[in-house]
N, C-alpha and C positions, 0 to 999 in steps of 0.2 A: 504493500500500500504506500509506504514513502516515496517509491517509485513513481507510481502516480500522479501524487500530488506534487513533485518535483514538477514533472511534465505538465502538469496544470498549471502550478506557480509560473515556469516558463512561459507560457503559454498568456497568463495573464500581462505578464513582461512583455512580452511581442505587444499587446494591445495598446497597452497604457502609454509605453514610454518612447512610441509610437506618434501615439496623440499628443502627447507633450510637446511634442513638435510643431502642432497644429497651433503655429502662432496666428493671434487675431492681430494688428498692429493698430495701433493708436495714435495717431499723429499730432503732437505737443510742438507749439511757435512761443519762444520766450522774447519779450519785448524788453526791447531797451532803450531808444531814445524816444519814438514817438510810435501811438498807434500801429499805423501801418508801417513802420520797420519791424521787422522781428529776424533777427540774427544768430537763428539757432530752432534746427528740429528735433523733438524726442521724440525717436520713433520705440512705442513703447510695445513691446509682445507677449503675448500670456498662453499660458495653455486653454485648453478648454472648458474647465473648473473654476477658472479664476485664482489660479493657488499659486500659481509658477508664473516669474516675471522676467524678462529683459530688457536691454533699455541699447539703444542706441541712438548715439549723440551725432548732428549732421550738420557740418557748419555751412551757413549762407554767406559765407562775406569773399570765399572764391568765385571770384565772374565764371572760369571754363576748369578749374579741377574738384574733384567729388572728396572732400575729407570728412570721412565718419569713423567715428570713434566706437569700439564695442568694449567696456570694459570687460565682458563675457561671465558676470557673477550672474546668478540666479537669486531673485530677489522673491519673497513674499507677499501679500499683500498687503500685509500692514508698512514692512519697507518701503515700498514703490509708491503708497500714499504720502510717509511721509517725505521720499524725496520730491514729488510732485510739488509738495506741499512747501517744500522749502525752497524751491525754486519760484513759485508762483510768489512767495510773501516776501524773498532776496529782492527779485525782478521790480516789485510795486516799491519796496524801501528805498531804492537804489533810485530811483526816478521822483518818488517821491507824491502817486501817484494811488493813493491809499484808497480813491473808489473804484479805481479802475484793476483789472485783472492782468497781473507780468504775465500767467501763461493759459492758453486756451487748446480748444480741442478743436484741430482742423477738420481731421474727418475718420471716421473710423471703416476697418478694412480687417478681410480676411488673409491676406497674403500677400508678400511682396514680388511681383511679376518682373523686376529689374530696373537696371536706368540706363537712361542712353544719353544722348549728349550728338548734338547736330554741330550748327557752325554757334551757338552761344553756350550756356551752359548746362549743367545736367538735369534733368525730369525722372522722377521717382514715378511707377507703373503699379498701381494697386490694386487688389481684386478685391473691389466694394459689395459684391453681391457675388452667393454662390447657388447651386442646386445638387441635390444630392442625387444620382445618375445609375448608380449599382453599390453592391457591400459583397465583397469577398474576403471570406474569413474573416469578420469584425472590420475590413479594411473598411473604410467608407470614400468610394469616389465623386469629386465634385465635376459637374462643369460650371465654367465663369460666364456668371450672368451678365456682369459690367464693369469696367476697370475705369480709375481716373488717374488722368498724370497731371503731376506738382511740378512746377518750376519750382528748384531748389534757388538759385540765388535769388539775395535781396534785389529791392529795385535800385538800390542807393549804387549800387556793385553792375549793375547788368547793363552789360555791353551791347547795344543791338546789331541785330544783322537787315536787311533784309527781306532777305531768301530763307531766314527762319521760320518763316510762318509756313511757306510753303512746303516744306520738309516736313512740318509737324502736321500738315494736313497728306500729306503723303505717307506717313506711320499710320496713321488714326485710318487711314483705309482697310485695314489689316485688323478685320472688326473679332478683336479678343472671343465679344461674347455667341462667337458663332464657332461650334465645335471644340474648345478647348480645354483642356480637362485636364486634372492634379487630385495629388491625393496626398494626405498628410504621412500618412504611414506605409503604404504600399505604392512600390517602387513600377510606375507604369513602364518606364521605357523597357522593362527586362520581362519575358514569359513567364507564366507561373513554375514551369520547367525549371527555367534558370531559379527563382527565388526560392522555389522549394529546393534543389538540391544546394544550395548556398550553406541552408541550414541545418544539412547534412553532414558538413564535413569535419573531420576531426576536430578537437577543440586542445590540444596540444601542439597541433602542427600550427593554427589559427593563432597561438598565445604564443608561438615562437616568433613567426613570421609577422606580424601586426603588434610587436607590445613597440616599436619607434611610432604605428602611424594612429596609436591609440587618442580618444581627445573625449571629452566629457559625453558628448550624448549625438544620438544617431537622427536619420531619419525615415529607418524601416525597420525591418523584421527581428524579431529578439528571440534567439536562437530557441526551440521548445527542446532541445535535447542537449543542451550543455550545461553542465552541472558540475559543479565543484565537490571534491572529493569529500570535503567536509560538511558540505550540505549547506551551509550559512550564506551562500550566495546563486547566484544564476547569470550566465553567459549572453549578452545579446552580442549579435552581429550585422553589419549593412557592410550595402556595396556599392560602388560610385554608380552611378547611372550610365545608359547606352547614348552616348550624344548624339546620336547617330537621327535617333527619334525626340532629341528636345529640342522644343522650340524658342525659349528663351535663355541656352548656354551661354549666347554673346552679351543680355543682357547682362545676366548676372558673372561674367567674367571676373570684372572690374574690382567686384568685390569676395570674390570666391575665396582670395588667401588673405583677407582683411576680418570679417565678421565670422561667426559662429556657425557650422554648420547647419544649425536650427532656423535662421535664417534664410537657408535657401530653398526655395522650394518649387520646382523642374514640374513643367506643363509639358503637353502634349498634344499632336493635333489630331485630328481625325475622326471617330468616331467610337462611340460610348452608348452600348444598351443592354436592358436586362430584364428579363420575365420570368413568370415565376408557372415552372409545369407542376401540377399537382397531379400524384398518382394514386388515386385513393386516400386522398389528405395528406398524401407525405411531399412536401417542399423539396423540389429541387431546381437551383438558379440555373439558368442560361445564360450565361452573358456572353455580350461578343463586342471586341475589344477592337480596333484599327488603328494603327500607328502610320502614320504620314511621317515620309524622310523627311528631314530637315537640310540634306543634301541636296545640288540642284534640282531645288524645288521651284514649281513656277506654274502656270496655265497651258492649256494644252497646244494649243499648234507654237508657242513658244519657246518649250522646253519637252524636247521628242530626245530620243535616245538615252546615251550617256557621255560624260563630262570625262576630263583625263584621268579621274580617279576610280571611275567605276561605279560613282554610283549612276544610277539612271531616273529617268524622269517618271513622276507618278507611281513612288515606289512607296507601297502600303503592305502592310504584315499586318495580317487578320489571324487575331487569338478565339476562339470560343472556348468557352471556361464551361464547365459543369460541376457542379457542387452540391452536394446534397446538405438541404439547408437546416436540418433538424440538428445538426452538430456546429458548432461555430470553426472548433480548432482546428487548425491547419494538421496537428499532430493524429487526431480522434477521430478525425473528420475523414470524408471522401471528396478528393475535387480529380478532375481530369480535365486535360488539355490539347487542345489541336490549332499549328499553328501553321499557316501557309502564307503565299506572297505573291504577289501582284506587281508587276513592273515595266518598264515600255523597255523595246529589244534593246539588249545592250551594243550598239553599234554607234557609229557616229553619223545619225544622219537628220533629216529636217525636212520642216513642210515650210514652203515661203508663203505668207498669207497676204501677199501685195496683190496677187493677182487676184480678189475679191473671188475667189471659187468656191464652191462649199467643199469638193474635195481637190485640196492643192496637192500637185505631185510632189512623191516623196522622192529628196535628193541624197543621195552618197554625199557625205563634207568630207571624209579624209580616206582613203585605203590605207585597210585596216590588215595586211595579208595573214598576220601573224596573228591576229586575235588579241593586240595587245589590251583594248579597253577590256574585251568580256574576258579576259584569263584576268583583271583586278577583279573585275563583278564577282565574279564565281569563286575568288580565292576568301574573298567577303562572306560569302554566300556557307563557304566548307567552313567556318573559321565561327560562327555564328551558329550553323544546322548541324553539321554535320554531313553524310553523304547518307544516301544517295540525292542527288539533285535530279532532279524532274521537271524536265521542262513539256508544257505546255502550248502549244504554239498553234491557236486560233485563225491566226490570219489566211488570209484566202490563197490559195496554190493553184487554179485556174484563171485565167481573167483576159478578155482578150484584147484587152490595154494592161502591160503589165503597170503594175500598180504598187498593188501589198504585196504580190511575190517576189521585189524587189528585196524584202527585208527577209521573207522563206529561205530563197538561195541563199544569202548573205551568211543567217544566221545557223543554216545547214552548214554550211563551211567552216563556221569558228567552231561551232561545236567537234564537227569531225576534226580538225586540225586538236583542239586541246585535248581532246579522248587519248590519242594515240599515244600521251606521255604518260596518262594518269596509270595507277595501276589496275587492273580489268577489274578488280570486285567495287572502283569506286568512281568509274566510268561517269560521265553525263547524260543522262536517262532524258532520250530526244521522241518527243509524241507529237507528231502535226496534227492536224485536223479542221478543215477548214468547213467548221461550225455556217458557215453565210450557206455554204452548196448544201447542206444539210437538212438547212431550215425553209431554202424553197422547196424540196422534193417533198410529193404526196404521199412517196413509198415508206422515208424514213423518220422513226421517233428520235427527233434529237437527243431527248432526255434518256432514251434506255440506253441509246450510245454512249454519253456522256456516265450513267450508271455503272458502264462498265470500265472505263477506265478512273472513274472515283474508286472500283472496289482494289482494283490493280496497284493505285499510286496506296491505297490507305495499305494496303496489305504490305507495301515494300516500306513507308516510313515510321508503320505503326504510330503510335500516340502516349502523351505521358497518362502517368495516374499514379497517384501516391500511395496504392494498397493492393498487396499479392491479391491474385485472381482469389475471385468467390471461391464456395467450397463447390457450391452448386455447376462452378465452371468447371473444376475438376473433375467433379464425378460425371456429369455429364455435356462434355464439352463438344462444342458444336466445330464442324469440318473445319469453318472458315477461320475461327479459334486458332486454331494450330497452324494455322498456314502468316499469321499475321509477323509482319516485321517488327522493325525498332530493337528496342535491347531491355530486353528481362532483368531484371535484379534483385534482390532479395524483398525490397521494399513497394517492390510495383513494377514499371513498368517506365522507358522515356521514348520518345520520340530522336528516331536518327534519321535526318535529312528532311526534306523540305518539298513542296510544289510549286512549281513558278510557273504562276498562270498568264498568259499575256495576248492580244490581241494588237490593232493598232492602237487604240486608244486605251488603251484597258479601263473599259467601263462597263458597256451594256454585254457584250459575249463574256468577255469575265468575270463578271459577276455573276451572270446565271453559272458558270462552267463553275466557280467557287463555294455556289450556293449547293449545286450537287455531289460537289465532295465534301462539302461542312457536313449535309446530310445523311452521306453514308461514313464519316467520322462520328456523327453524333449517333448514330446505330452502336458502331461500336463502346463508346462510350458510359451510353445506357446499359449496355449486358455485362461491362466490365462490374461495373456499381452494383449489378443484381437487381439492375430493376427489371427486363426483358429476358426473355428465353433465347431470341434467338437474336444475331446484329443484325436486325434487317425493320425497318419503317418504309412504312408504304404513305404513297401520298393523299389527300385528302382525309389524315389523321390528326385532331387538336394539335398534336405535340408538332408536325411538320407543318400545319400551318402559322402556329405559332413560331417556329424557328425559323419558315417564309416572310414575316414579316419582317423580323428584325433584319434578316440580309436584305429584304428590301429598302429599310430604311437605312441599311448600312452601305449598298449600293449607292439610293438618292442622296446621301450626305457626300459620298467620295465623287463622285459625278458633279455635283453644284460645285467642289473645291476648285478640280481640277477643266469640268467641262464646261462650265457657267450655266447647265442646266440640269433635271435630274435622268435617270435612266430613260432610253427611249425605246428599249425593250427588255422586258418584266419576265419574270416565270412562266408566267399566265402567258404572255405572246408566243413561248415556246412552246409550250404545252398545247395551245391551239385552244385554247378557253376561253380566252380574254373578249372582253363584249363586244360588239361590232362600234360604242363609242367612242374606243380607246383608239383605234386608226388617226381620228381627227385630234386624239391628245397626242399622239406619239408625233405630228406633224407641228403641232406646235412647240413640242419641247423641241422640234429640230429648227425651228426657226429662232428658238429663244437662244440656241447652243450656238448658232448660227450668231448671232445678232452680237453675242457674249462675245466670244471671239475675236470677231470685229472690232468693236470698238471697243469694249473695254478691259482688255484682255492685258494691254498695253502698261496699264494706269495700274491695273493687278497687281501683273510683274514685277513694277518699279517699288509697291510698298513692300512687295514679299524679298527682295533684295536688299530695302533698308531695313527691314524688319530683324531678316537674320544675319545683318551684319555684311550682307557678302558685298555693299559698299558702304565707305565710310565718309562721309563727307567731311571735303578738308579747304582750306580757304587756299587758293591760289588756284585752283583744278577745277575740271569741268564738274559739273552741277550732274546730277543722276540723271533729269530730262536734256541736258545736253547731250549723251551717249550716243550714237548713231547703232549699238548692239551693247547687249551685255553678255558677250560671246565671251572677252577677256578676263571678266569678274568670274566667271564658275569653269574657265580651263588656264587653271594657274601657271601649268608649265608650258604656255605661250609666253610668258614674261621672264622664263630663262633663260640665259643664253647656251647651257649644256645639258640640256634635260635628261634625268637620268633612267635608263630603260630595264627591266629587268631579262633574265635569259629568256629567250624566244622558247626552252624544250623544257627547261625546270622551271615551270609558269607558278611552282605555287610557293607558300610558306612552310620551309620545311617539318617545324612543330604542329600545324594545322593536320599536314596528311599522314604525320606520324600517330596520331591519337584518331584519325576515322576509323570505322564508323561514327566516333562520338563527338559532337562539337568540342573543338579547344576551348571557348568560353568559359566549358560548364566542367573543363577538369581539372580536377586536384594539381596545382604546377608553383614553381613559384611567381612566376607573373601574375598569376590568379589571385594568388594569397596578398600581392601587393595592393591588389584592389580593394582589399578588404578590414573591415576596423572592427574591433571588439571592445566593449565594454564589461564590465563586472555590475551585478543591480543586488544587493542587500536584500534578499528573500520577503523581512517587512518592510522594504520602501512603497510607497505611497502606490508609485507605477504597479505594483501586482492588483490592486484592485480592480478587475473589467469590469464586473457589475458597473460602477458609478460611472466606469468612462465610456462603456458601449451604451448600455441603458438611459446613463444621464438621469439620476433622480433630483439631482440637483434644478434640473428645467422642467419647468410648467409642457405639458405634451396633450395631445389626445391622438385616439384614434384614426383620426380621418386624414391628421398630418403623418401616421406612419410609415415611412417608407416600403415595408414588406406587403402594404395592405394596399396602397399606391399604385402599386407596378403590374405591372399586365398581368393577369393569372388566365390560364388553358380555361379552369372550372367556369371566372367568370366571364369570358372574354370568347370561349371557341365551345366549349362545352352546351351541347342542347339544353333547356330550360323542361323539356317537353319530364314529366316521370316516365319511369320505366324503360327509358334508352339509357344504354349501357354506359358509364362514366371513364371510361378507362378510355386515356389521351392516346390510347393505340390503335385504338377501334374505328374502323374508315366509315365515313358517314358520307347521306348524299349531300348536294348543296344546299336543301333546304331544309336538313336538320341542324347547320352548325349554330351554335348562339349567336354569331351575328348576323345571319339570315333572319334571325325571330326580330332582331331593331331593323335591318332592311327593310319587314314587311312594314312595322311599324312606320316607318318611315313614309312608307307607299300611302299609308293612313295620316297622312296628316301632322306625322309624328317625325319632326327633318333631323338631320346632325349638323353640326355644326362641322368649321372643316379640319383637320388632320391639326395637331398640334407639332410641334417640334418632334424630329425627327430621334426621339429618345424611348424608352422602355419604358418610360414612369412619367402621368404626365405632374405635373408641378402641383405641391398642397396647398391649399387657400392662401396659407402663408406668405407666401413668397412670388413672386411676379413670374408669370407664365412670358417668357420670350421665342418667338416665331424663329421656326428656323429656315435656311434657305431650302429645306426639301418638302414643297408644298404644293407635287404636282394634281393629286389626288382630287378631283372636284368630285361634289356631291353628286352630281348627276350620274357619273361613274360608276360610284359606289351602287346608287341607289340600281341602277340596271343591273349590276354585276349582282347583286342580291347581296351584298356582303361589306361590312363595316370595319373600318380600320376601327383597333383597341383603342386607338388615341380619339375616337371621337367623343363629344359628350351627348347623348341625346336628351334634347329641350323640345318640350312640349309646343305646340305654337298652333292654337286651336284660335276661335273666334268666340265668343258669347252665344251667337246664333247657328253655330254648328255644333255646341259641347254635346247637346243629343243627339247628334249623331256621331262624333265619335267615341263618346260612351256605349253607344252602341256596336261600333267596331269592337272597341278593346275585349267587351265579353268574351268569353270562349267559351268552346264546350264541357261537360264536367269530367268526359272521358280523355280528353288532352291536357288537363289540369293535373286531375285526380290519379286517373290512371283506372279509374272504375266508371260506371254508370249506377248513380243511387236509385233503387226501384222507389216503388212511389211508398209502398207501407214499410215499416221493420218490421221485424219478428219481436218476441217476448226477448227472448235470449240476450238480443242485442238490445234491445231497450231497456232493459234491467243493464249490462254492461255501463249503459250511458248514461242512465241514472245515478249507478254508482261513481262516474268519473265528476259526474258536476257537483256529487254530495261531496264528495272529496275538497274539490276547489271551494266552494261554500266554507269547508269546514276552513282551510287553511287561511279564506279570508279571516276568518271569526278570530282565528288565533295570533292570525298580526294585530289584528284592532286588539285584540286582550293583551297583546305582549306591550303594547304601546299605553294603556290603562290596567293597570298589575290588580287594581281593586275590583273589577267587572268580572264575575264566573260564568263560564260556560253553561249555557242552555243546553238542558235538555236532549236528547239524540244527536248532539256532535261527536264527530267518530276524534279522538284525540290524535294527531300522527305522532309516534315514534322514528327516532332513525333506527334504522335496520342494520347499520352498520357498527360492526362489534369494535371500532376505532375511539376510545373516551376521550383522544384529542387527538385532531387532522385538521393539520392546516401548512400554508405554506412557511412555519416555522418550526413546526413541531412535531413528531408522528409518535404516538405510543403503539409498539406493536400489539396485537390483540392476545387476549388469553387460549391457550392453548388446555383444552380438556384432558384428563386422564388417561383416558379411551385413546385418543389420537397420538399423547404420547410412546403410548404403549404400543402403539402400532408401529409407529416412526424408527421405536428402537429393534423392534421385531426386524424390521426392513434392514438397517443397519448391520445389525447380527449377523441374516443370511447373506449380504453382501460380502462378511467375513468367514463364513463357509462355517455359521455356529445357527444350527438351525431350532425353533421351540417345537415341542413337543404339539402334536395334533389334540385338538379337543374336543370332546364329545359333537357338538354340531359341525368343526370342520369333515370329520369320519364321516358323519351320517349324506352331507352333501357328497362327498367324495365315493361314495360307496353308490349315490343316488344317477350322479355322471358317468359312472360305468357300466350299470344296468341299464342306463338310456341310452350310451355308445356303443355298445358290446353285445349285449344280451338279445 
């Protein structure tokens, strides 16, 4: 048992000292000569109790350098009152200014998003408003609803420019509160993969290698299995972040070896949602996770292939998470993982959009003979996945304007050329398929096609999970079971190598082609857990169409980023399903994509380039809209004069291929160990208590603001309303039994919805501001022909005074589609007596509130008094006394015990006589 509660105490550690990190910031102006000068910001940070404090001091009196002061103590709050308090009665004494107030409260903020600094001085980035978006393992992820930037210097100090204004209207394009997400405790840029085995690994080798890069407090995961020999303490561990996927690294650069690690806190772009499948009552999440590169990143016909480093354009890593929700711990718990990737060919080539086309030809920029871009891509790719790599490659192979087979050949050839060095078990796994020839033909099902090579790549990369197969898998394991890849180990199960899904655009064929391997991964997934017998889900099932929408919304958000509109073909278009309306919407998101493109595609570009840095403005130099290309800002070794090349036949990292199968990333090395910091936490420090910090009993709550209760559920969102249809999210149903077919009809009645909310899995609590996101192609009309209701809508009544009798007369139903019976006109005695007894009952229990509430008032007469029936003399959620156990039962208990130790009692008169009774009845 100490065992245990070791791993719980950890376990509580991961949570808490996690959230301690989850600074709210406070922003303090100390005044000193007049009013409106104030020559000093306290930017003040707390956990989320209000118990833990920090303070960082920001001087205004530099025009263009950023000096802030951390003295890095951890204050209380009675401390942080009274220095607050001594500076505000310093500031008024000093000035002499006894009604007026030395320090004030600018503005308050959940997190600091960084600072940048144009041609004057620096601007603080805040996230003033959040929304709670999924919770994995107790983690809680936000997206930002709205950020504000501060001019840091005084006015007395500020130099003007300009061309400052325009610059800051050219950042502020790069609208924060669309798709950006953080999380205080769980570390988004890395896979659950990687985070769980982080906290896997030795904790001697971790204390060897990390006691130089140790430093007071983290901002993720606290080790559930490191434990001090003596008991008295508990291990946490974190790990730098994947910059690869954060969007504000450059902001917070500047101050990354200045302030507290607590301090920093790493967004992410892309996309964020989560629903909740109920299987028979039992919670288990979905979530599905998208990470947008932060490498040349840009808008689509702007930024096509890839740059000198390898990475490439519209490169997105889609996670689905599965977690069964009835366990919080990462340790106790069951989660599994599947993760793939989406990315444009890695070649060097381009669409010129001068020539106003809707499809401009695609050009070669550089001969590539050796495959130098795609042997970096791919060395990325092993160094991160692992092998095998799988490539996907959607684009069109007949055409009789060559076109897209431009990039076919191309990319045929660096593949074959890299293959021929690698060694043959970790080869480049090359799959054409050009999905366009597919989807015109009458003969063929796109989707079974595509079925089958989802079942191909999932069986060769396998998927993680944190827990040896079921028992039920073992005893009775299914073919496809034993045929699956990845790599085994004591603990579960990881994921080795990857799928690289790509089209030209990688939006509308990649996404569907993405959505049918998440599909037949989330099969898998489900039978790992023990919830399904076999890995196999069929479509027109709650749980698939529930895991239909979120890639849809997860499509429509990555489509608005990178295509300026949302998908312009859906599942449903592939399927052959989709309503005859959606023709006339798919033409318009092509003109809207179209239109995107065009004109504002440009204006995009240029804040996403000052956004993440990759130009800097500097006075003497051309201006960012002076650029005639920003070809030379994302291919850096154009500006060297000996750029350096690696070997043309040994293309990769010789550490990466020596550890495939298994990503280098995620193995035990010492470069690993360098990335990683450890803490020691005091067993009764404050951080082991979850209760207070998940639950929060400290804040005022209800129901309706619940997160779990919030978020899309199978039961009440896809699940028939109808009784007596079978509840189980695996069960295929027609179109017009799902539950949102029953608000459809409604709808048809009078009864309208309103349109699709934000492109997320939960929609917003009354609480907090519901904000629009850009994937809002879904009109009502659609819906309502399609027979079928997005989860995010809300339906509102919208009847007239002079119609309410008739639609009261709608809404009636019959009693047999209610009830699930038809009530004859008379009852019998039997059941009339039954229901007489049930109202005397209610009757009675009224009588006994109203008595209990007046102690002086006796019961009348033939009231039946209720007892409880349960032999529990105290049960509650504090206390349990176990029940008394009879004479009889003991004696039997121990009899039982006896025989299991081969000590058997003597037969007794009525066992004889039954035994003697069973043989004359078997025998005789």
């Amino acid at each position: 048992m100490p065992f245990f509660v070791f791993f719980f105490k950890a376990l509580l550690v991961l949570t808490l000292f996690c959230q301690k990190l989850e600074l709210q910031p406070l922003l303090f102006s100390v005044s000193r000569l007049l009013d409106r000068f104030y020559f000093r910001y306290f930017l003040v940070g707390s956990n989320n109790a209000e118990t833990k404090y920090r303070v960082l001091k920001i001087d205004r009196t530099e025009p263009k350098d950023l000096v802030i002061i951390d003295d890095r103590h951890v204050y209380t709050q009675q401390e942080v009152r009274e220095l607050l308090g001594r500076l505000d009665l310093g500031n008024r004494t000093k000035m002499g200014q006894k009604g007026s107030s030395g320090l004030f409260r600018a503005v308050s903020a959940f997190g600091v998003v960084g600072f940048v600094r144009f041609l004057e001085g620096y601007y603080i980035v805040l996230i003033t408003k959040r929304r709670k978006m999924a919770d994995i393992g107790g983690h809680a992820i936000y997206k930002v609803e709205d950020t504000n930037m501060i001019y840091i210097p005084n006015d007395s100090v500020r130099v003007t420019h300009p061309d400052e204004a325009r610059y800051l209207r050219i950042f502020q394009n790069v609208d924060l509160s669309s798709n950006f997400y953080f999380s205080y405790s769980y570390d988004l840029s890395h896979s659950l993969q990687y985070n769980l085995t982080v906290l896997r690994m030795p904790l001697e080798m971790l204390k060897s290698e990390t006691t130089q890069n140790r430093q007071e407090s983290f901002d993720i995961f606290e080790d559930e299995g490191l434990i001090t020999q003596g008991g008295s303490g508990v291990f946490g561990i974190c790990s730098e972040p994947y910059m690869k996927y954060v969007w504000n690294g450059e902001l917070l650069d500047i101050i990354k070896s200045t302030v507290h690690r607590d301090w920093l806190l790493y967004i992410i772009h892309g996309f964020c949602g989560q629903s909740k499948l109920l299987i028979y009552g039992r919670p288990v999440y979905v979530t599905l996770i998208a990470r947008r590169s932060s490498k040349f990143a840009g808008t689509r016909f702007l930024k096509r292939g890839a740059n000198c480093e390898g990475d490439v354009a519209n490169e997105v890593e889609t996670e689905q998470i599965l977690c069964d929700a009835s366990v919080m711990s990462f340790t106790a718990g069951s989660y599994s993982s599947y993760v793939q990737v989406r990315g444009s060919v890695p070649l060097y080539w381009s669409q010129d959009i001068s020539t106003m086309m809707p499809k401009p030809p695609i050009t070669l920029d550089q001969a590539d003979p050796f495959a130098h871009v795609a042997a970096l891509h791919f060395d990325q790719m092993f160094q991160r996945f692992g092998s095998p790599i799988i490539i996907l490659n959607l684009v069109k192979e007949r055409e009789k304007r060559k076109h897209e087979r431009i990039l076919s050949e191309e990319l045929v050839a660096a593949v074959t050329y890299l293959n021929q060095f690698l060694p043959p078990e970790h080869t480049i796994v090359y799959i054409p398929w050009d999905m366009a020839k597919y989807t015109k033909s009458k003969l063929c099902n796109v989707l079974d096609r595509l079925n089958v090579i989802a079942e191909s790549v999932v069986k060769k990369t396998g998927f993680f999970v944190n827990r040896p197969d079921s028992y039920c898998s073992i005893l009775r394991p299914d073919e496809k079971w034993n045929e699956l890849g990845g790599c085994v180990i004591p603990t579960g199960r990881l994921q080795t190598g990857i799928l690289r899904t790509n089209c030209v655009d990688c939006l509308d064929r990649t996404n569907t082609a993405q959505f049918m391997v998440g599909k037949c991964a989330l099969a898998y997934q489900l039978y790992s857990l023990g919830l399904i017998d076999k890995p196999n889900l069929q479509f027109d099932t709650d749980a698939v169409r529930l895991f239909e929408e979120l890639y849809e919304d997860h499509g429509d958000t990555l489509s608005l980023q990178y295509g300026g509109s949302q998908l312009v073909h859906r599942v449903k278009t592939y399927r052959k399903i989709a309503p005859w309306t959606q023709h006339s919407k798919d033409i318009m998101q092509t003109l809207s994509r179209y239109y995107s493109n065009a004109f504002s595609d440009a204006d995009r570009q240029d804040s996403i380039n000052l956004f993440l840095g990759v130009f800097h403005p500097t006075e003497g130099k051309p201006h960012l809209w002076e650029l005639p290309t920003d070809f030379y800002l994302h291919h850096k070794n154009t500006m060297r004069l000996l750029p350096t090349r690696r070997s043309y036949t040994y293309w990769w990292t010789p550490e990466v291929i020596k550890h495939l199968p298994l990503p280098y990333d995620e193995v035990i090395c010492a470069a690993n160990l360098k990335k990683l910091i450890v803490k020691k936490f005091h067993k009764y420090e404050e951080e082991i208590d979850i209760h207070n910090e998940f639950f929060r009993p400290y804040e005022l709550s209800s129901f309706d603001d619940t997160f779990c209760l919030a978020m899309t559920s199978s039961a009440r969102d896809f699940m028939p309303k109808t009784v007596g249809i079978d509840p189980s999210p695996f069960t295929v149903r027609k179109p017009d039994e799902t539950g949102k077919s029953v608000l459809g009809n409604k709808s048809n009645r009078e009864e309208a919805v309103l349109q699709r909310k934000t492109a997320a899995s939960a929609p917003p609590p009354p609480s907090e501001e519901a904000v629009s996101s850009s994937s809002e192609d879904d009109s009502g009309t659609d819906r309502e022909e399609e027979g079928s209701v997005s989860q995010r809508s809300t339906p509102v009544k919208m009847t007239d005074a002079g119609d309410s009798a008739k639609v009261t007369e709608n809404v009636v139903q019959p009693m047999k589609e209610l009830y699930g019976i038809n009530l004859s006109d008379g009852l019998s005695e039997e059941d009339f007596s039954i229901y007489s007894r049930f109202v005397q009952l209610g009757q009675s229990q009224h009588k006994q509130d109203k008595n209990s509430q007046q102690p002086c008032s006796r019961c009348s007469d033939g009231v039946i008094k209720l007892t409880p029936i349960s032999a529990f003399s105290q049960d509650n959620i504090y206390e349990v006394q176990p029940p008394r156990v009879d004479r009889k039962s003991t004696e039997i208990f121990q009899a039982h015990i006896q025989a299991s130790q081969g000590i058997m009692q003597p037969l007794g008169k009525e066992d004889s006589s039954m035994y003697r009774e069973y043989i004359r009845n078997r025998y005789l």
